[in-house]
VEXPAGU-858189 format. One record per residue (C-alpha): x negated, y, z negated. Coordinates in Angstrom, 1 decimal, padded with zeros to 4 digits. Each point is the difference from the previous one (the first is absolute). Layout:
BEGIN
+--------+--------+--------+
|      X |      Y |      Z |
+--------+--------+--------+
|      X |      Y |      Z |
...
+--------+--------+--------+
REM end
This chain:
BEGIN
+--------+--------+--------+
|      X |      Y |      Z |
+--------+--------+--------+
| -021.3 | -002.6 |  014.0 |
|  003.7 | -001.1 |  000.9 |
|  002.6 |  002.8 | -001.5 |
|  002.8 | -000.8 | -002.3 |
|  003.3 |  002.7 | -000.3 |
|  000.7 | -000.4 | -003.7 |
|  004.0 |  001.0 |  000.0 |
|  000.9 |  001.3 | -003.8 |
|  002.2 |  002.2 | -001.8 |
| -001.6 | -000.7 | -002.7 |
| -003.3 |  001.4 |  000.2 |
| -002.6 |  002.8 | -001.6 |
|  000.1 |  002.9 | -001.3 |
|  003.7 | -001.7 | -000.9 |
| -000.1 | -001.5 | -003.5 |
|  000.8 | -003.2 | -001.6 |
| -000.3 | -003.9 | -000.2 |
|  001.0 |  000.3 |  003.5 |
| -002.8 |  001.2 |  001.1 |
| -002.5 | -001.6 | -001.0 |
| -000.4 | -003.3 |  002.0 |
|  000.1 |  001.6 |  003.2 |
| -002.6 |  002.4 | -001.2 |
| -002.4 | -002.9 | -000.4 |
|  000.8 | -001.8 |  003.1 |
| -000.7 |  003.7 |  002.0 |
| -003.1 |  000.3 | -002.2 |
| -001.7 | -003.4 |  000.5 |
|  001.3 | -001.3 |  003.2 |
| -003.3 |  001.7 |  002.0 |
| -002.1 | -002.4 | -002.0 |
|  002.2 | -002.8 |  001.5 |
| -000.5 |  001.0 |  003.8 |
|  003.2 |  002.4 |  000.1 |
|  000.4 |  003.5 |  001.2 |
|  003.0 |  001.6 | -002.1 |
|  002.0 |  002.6 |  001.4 |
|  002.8 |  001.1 | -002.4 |
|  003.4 |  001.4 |  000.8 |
|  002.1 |  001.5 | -003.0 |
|  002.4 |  002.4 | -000.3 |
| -000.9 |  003.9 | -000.6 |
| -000.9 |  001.1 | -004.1 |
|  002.5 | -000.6 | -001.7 |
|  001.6 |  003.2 | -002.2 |
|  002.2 |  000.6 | -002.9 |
|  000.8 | -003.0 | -002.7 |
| -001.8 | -002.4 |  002.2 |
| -003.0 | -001.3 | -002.2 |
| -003.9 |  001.2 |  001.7 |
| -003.6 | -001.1 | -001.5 |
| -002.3 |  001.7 |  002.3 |
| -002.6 | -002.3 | -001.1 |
|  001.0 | -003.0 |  001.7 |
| -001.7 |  001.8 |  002.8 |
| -003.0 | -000.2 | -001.0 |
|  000.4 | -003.8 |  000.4 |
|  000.6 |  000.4 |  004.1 |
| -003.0 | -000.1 |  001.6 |
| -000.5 |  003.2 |  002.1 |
| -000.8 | -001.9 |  003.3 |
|  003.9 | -001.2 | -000.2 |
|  002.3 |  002.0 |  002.0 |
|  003.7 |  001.2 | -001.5 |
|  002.9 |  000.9 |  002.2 |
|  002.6 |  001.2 | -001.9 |
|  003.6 |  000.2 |  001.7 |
|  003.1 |  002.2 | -002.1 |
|  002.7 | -001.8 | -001.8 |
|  004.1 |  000.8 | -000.1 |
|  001.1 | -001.4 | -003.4 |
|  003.5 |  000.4 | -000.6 |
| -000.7 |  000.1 | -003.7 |
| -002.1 |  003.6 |  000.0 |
|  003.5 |  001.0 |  001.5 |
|  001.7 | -001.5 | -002.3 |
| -002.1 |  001.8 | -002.8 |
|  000.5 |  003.4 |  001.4 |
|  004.0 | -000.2 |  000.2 |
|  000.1 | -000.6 | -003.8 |
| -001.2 | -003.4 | -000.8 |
| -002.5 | -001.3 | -001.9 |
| -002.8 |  002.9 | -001.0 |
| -002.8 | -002.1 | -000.3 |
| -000.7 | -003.5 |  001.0 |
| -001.5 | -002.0 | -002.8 |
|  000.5 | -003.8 | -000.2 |
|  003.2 | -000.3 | -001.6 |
|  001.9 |  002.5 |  001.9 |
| -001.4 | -002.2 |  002.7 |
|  001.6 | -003.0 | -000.2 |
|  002.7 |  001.4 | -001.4 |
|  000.2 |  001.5 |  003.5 |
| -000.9 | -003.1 |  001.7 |
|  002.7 | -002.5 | -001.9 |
|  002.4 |  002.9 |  000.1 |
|  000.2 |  000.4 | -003.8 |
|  003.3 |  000.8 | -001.8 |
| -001.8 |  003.1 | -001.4 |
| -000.2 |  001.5 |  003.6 |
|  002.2 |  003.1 |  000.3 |
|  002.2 |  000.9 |  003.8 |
| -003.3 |  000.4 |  001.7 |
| -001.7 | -002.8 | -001.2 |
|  002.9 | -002.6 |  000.4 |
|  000.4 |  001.5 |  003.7 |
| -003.8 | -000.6 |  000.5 |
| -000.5 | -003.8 | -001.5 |
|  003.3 | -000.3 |  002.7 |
| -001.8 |  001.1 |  002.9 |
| -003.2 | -001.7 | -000.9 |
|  001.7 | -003.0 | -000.4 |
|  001.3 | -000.3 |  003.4 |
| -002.3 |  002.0 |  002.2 |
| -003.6 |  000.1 | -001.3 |
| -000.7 | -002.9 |  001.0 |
| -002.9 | -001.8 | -000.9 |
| -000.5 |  002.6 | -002.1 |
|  000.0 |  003.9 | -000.9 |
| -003.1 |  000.8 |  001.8 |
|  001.1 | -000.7 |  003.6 |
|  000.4 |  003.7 |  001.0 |
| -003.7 | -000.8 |  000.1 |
|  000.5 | -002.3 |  002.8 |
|  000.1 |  002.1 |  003.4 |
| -002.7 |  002.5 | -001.2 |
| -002.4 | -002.9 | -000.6 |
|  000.4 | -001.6 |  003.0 |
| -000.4 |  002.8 |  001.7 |
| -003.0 |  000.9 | -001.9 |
| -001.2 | -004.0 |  000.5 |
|  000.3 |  000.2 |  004.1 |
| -002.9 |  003.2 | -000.6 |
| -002.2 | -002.3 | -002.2 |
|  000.1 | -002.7 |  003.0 |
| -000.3 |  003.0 |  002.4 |
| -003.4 |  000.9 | -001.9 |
| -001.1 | -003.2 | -001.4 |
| -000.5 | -003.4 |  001.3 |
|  002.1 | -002.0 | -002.8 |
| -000.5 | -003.7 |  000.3 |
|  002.7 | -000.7 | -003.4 |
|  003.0 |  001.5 | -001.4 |
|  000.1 | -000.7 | -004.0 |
|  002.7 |  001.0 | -002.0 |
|  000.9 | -000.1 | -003.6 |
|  003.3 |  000.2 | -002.3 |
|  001.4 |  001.5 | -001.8 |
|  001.2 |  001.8 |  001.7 |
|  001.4 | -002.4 |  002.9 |
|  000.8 |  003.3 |  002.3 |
| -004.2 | -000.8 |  000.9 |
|  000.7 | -003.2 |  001.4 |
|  002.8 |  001.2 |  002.0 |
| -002.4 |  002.5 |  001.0 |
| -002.9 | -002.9 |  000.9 |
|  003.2 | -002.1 |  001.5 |
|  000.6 |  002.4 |  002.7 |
| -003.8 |  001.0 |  001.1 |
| -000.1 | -003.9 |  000.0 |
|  002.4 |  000.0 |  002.4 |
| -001.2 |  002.8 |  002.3 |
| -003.8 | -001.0 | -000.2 |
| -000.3 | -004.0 | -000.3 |
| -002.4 |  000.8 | -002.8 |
| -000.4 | -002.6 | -002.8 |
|  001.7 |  000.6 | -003.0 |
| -000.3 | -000.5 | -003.9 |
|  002.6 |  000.7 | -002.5 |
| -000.5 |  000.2 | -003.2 |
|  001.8 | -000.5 | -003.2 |
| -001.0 |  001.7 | -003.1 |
|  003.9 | -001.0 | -001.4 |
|  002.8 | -001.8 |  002.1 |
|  002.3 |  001.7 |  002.1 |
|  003.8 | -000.4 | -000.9 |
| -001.1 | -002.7 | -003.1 |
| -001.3 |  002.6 | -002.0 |
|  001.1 |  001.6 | -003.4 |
| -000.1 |  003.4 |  001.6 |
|  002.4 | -001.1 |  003.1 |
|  002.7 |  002.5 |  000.8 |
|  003.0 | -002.1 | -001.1 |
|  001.9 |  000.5 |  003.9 |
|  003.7 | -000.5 |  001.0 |
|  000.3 | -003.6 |  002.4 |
| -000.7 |  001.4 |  003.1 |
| -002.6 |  002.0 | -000.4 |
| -001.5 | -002.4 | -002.3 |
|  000.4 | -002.5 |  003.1 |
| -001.4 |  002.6 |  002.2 |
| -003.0 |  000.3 | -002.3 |
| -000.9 | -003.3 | -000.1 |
|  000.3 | -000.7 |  003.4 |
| -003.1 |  002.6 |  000.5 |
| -001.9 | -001.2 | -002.7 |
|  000.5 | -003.5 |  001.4 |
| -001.1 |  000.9 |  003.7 |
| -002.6 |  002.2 | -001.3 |
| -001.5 | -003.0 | -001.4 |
|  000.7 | -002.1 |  002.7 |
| -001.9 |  002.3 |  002.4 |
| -003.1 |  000.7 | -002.3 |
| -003.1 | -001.8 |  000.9 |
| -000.9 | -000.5 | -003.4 |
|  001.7 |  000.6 | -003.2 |
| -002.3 |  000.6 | -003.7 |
|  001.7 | -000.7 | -003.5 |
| -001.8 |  000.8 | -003.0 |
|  001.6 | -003.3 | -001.3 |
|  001.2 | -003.1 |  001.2 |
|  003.7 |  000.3 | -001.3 |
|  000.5 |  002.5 |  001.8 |
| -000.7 | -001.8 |  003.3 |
|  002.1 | -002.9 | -001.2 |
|  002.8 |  002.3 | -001.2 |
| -000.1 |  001.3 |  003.9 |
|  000.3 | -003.4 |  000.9 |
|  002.8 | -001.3 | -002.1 |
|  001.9 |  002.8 |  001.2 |
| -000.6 | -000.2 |  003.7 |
| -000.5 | -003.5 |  000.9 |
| -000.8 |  001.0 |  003.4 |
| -003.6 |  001.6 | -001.3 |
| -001.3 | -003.7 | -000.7 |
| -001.5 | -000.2 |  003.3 |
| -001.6 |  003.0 | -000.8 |
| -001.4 | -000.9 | -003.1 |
| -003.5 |  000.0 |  001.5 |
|  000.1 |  003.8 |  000.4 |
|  000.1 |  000.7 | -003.9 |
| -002.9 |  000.2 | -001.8 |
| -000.4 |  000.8 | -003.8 |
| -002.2 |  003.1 | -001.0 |
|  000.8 |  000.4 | -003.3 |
| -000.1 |  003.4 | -002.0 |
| -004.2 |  000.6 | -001.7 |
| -002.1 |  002.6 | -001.0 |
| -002.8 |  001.7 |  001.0 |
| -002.9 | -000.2 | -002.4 |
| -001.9 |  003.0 |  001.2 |
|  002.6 |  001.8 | -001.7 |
| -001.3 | -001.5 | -003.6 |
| -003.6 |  000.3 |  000.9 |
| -000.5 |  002.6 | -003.1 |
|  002.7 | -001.7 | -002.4 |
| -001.1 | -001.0 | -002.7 |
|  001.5 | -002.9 | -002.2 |
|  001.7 |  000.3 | -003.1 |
|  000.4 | -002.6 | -002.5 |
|  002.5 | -000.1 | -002.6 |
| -000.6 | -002.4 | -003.5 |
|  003.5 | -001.2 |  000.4 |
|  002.1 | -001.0 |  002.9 |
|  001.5 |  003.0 |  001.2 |
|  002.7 |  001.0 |  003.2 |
| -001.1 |  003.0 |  002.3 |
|  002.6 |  001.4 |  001.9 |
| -002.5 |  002.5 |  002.7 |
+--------+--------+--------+
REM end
């Protein structure tokens, strides 16, 4: 069965909406003829949200790698900023909010310019060193990678490079188009598009889970149009195994249910 490295931050025991789409890829791509092999980064400790549960969903043929990850926002934490990282310290964080004290304004500033495409690239090097030890061990036939956060596909981009390997990247949300963008100065703003742009220049194929965002990734760089082949819409679904023992409940009147 021909192997697949499955690049993601964003995977089990790590919590969240996040997680869940790459979950079921890992989880049902065997009955499609694929051989996952997963590369993530290390447990994840402190605020960071963990549902050991997820696991169960991995089936235990799959094989992890994890690889550490240097966030400049643990340090960040530690020299007196933010105690805890829930979702509107967050963005407050990542849009570099006016309620920010020294230390926060100093960080938004620096990840502004230099974390670039995002806050998660100190896991860059380890993963890639980590990935050249999967292809050491395994006989990977596909790179797949899936954002957020887009530090994996600059992680697929360069075992691309190295290996010749086909590669698929995937899109959960856009890249610099989305609400949770890290509003950038010019240049680095510039410099972040210009990856994002060769990154999907370079991929062999690109998955959306809708169609405007392809077209969006058009209408801003024209030059994708003869690439427009290459993207292919998987939209967002669920799993029904997960409601096999749910049962219905009716209501006499029309009713909203926020779950």
């Amino acid at each position: 069965m021909p192997e697949v490295l499955c690049i993601a931050y964003l995977f089990p025991p790590r919590a969240g909406v996040g997680v869940q789409r790459i979950t079921k890829f890992v989880r049902y791509l065997p009955e499609f003829g694929w051989n996952p092999v997963v590369l993530t980064p290390v447990k994840p400790k402190g605020s960071f949200p963990v549902d050991e549960s997820y696991l169960k969903e991995i089936p235990s043929s799959v094989k992890i790698y994890t690889a550490p990850s240097y966030e400049p926002y643990h340090f960040y934490r530690m020299l007196g900023g933010r105690k805890r990282q829930d979702s509107a310290d967050f963005r407050d964080v990542l849009k570099g909010g006016k309620n920010l004290g020294v230390m926060g304004r100093f960080y938004s500033w620096f990840q502004a310019n230099y974390l670039i495409p995002d806050p998660k690239i100190g896991w860059f090097r380890p993963a890639l060193n980590k990935a050249r030890q999967i292809l050491n061990e395994n006989k990977i036939d596909l790179i797949f990678s899936t954002s957020p956060e887009a530090t994996d596909h600059v992680i697929a981009r360069a075992i691309a490079r190295e290996t010749g390997l086909p590669w698929v990247m995937d899109f959960r949300d856009p890249w610099t188009t989305s609400l949770y963008a890290i509003d950038r100065p010019q240049k680095a703003k510039e410099k972040e598009e210009s990856l994002e742009l060769n990154c999907l220049e370079e991929a062999s194929a690109i998955t959306v889970v809708q169609e405007r965002y392809r077209d969006e990734y058009i209408a801003k760089y024209q030059s994708l149009e003869k690439y427009k082949e290459k993207f292919h819409i998987f939209s967002n679904g669920f799993d029904t195994a997960d409601f096999e023992n749910v049962q219905p409940r009716k209501f006499d009147r029309w009713t909203l249910v926020y779950t």
